[in-house]
C-alpha positions as CSV (number, residue, x, y, z in Angstrom):
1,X,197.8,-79.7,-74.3
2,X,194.9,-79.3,-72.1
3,X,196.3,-79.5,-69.1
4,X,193.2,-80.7,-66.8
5,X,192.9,-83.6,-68.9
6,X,196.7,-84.6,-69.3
7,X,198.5,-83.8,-66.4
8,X,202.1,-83.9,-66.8
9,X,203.4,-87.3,-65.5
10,X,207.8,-86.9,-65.6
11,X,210.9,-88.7,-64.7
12,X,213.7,-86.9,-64.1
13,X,217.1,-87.7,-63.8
14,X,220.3,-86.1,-61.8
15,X,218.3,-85.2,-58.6
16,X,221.3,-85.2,-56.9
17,X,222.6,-82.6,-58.8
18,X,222.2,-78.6,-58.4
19,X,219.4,-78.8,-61.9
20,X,217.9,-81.6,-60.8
21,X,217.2,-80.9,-57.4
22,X,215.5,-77.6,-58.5
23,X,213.4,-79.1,-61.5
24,X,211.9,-81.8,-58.9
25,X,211.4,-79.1,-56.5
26,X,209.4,-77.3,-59.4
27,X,206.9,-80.3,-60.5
28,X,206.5,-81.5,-57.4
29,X,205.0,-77.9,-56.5
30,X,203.4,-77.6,-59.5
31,X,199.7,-78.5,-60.1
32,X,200.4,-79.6,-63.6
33,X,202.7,-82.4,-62.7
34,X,200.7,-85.4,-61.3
35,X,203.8,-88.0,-61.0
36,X,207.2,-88.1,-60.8
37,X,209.6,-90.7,-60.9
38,X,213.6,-90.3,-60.2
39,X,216.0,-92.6,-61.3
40,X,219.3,-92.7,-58.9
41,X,222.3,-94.4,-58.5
42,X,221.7,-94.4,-54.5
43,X,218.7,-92.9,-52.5
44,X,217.9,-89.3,-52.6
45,X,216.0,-89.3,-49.3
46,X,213.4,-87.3,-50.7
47,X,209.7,-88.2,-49.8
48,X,206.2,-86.7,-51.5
49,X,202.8,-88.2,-52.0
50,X,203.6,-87.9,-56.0
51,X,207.2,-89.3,-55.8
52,X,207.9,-92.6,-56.5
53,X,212.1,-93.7,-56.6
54,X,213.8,-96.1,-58.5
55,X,217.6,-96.9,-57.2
56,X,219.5,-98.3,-59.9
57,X,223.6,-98.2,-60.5
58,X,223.7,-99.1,-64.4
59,X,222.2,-96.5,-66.4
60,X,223.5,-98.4,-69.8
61,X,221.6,-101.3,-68.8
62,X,218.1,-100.1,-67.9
63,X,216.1,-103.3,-69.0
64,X,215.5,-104.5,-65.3
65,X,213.3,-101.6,-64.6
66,X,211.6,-101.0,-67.9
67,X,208.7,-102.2,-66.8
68,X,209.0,-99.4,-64.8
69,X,209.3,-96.9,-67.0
70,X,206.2,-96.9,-68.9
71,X,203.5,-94.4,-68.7
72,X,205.3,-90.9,-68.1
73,X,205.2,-88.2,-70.9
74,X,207.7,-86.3,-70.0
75,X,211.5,-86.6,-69.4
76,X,213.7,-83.9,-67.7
77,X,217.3,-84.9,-68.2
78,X,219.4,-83.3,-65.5
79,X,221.8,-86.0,-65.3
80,X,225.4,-84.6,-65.9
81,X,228.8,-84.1,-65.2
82,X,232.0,-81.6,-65.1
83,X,234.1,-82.0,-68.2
84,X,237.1,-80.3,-65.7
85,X,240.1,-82.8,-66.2
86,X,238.4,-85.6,-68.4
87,X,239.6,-86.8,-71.5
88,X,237.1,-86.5,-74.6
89,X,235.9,-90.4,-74.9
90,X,235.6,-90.4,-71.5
91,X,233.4,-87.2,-71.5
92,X,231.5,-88.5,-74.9
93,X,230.6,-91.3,-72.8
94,X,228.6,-90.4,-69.6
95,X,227.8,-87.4,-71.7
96,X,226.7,-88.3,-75.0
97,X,226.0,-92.3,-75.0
98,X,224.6,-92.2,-71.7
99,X,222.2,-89.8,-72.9
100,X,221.2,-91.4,-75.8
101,X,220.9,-94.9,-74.3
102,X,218.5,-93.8,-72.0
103,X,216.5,-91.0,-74.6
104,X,216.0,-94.5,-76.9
105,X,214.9,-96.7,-74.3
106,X,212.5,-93.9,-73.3
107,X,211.2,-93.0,-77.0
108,X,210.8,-97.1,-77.5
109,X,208.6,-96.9,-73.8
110,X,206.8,-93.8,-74.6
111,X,206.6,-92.3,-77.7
112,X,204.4,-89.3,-76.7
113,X,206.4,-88.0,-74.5
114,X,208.8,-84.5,-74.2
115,X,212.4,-84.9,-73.4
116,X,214.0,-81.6,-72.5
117,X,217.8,-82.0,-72.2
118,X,220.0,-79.6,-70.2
119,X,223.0,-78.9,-72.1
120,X,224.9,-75.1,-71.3
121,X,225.7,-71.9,-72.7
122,X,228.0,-72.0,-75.5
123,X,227.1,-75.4,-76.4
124,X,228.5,-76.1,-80.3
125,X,225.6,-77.0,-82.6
126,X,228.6,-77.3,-85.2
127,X,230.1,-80.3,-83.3
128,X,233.8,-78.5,-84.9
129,X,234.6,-75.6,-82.2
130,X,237.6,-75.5,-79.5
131,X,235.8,-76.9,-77.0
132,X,235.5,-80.3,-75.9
133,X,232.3,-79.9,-73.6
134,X,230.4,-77.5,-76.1
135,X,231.4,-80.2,-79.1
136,X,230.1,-82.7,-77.2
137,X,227.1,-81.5,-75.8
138,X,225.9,-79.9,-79.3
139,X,226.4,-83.3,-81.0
140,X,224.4,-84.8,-77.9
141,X,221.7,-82.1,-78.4
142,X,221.9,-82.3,-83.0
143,X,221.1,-86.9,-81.9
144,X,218.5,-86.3,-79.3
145,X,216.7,-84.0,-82.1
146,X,216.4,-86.9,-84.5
147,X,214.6,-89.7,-81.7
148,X,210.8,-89.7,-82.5
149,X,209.9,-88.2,-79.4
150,X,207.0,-86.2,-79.5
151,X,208.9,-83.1,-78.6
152,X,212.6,-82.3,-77.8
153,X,214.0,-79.2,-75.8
154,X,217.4,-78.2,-75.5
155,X,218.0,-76.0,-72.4
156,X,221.2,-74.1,-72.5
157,X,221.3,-72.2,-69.0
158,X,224.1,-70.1,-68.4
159,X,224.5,-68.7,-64.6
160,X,221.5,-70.2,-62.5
161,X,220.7,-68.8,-59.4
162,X,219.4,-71.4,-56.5
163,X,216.2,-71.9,-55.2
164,X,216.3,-71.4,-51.1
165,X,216.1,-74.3,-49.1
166,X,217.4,-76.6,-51.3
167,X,220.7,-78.5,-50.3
168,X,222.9,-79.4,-53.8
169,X,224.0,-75.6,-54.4
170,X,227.5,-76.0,-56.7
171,X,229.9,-74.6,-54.7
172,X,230.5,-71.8,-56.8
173,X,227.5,-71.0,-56.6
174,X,227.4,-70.1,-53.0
175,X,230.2,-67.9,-53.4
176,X,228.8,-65.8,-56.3
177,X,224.6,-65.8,-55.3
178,X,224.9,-62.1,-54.0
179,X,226.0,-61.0,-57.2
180,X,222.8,-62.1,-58.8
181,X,220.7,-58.7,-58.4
182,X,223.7,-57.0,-60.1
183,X,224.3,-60.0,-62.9
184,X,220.3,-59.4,-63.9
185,X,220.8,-55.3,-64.7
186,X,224.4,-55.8,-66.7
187,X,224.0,-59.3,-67.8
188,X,220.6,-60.1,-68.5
189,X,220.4,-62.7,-71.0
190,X,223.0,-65.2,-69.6
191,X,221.4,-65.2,-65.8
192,X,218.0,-67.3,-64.6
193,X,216.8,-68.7,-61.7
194,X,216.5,-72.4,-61.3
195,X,212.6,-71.9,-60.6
196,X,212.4,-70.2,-63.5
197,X,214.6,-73.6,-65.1
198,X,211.7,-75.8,-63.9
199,X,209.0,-73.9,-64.9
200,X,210.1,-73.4,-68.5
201,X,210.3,-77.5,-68.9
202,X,206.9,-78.0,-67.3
203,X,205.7,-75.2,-69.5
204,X,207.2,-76.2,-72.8
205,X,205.7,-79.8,-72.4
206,X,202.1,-78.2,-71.7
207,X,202.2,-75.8,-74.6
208,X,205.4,-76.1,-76.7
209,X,207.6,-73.8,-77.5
210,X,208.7,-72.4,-81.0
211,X,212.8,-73.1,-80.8
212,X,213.6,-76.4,-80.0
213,X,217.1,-74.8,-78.3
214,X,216.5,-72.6,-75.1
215,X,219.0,-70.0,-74.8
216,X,218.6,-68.1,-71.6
217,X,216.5,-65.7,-72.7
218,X,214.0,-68.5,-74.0
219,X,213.9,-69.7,-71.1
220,X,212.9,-67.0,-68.9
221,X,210.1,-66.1,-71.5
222,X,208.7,-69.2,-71.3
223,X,208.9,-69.5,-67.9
224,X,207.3,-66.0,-66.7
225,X,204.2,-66.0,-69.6
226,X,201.0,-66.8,-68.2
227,X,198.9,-69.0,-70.6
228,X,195.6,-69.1,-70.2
């Protein structure tokens, strides 16, 4: 994509969220990214000249704003939630057929556009391991593959360390972030930075990328190569 002809124009979802935060922190920075839109269930608060905010409660039913909708080429789904103490239909659904109602009301809206999905570490491709979150989020991840989108990323962070400043830091997080010099020497490939999050989705919409699921490693390449 030649990037001075077709800037990046995203919506992004879970902005109140520790990902989401970060990945709007990264395209609104970014010179790549000319719009953004965030969809929330109550008002994030956040102002920029390339910002634009749509409140809405009912993510299943998202005809009212369509209209809305249109335009954007790229998607970064950050929208998620704990699996701790929830039963698996209940997970399935603000996990799986949350996602995928919104991914096919986008893909119907804009067909050219990349939708980059942020699933985990240890998420099941098989859909037939042990654990309930990693089942679900890898049949999440094998459906969103098959919608006509131009391009589909699954990012599968493991331990991400914040970006300063911003204010939706997972508690554990806060608790653990000065071990992060020492997780990068013994534990390389599980550990990234939530910049370097951000950057690998605005990157992989700009150029691609040649796996379709990001382990941790992936993502850091992507995110620290300089294309020119």
């Amino acid at each position: 994509m030649d990037i001075k002809s077709n800037k990046i124009r995203a919506i992004i979802t879970g902005v109140t969220g520790m990902v989401g935060e970060g990945v709007l922190h990264e395209c609104l920075h970014s010179d790549a990214v000319e719009a953004v839109l965030i969809i929330n269930r109550k008002s994030s608060g956040i102002s920029h000249p390339k910002l634009k905010e749509i409140v809405h409660s009912e993510f299943f039913n998202l005809m009212p704003i369509e209209g809305q909708l249109i335009g954007y080429n790229a998607c970064y789904f950050c929208l998620g939630v704990s699996s701790i103490g929830m039963k698996e239909p209940d997970y399935e659904k603000v996990t799986y057929d949350l996602t995928l109602h919104v991914a096919a009301t986008l893909v119907k809206l804009n067909p050219e556009m990349t939708f980059c999905y942020v699933s985990g570490a240890g998420t099941d491709s098989s859909e037939n391991g042990s654990s309930m979150w990693a089942r679900v989020k890898g049949k999440t991840e094998n459906a969103l593959m098959k919608l006509p989108f131009k391009q589909v990323f699954a990012f599968r962070p493991g331990y991400i360390h914040p970006t300063p400043g911003l204010k939706n830091v997972l508690p554990f997080v806060k608790y653990v972030s000065w071990l992060y010099p020492l997780f990068k020497i013994i534990l390389p490939n599980t550990v990234s930075t939530l910049g370097q999050v951000g950057q690998a989705m605005i990157k992989a919409t700009q150029f691609g990328y040649d796996k379709k699921v990001l382990e941790v490693k992936d993502i850091k390449n992507i995110a620290d190569r300089q294309y020119v």
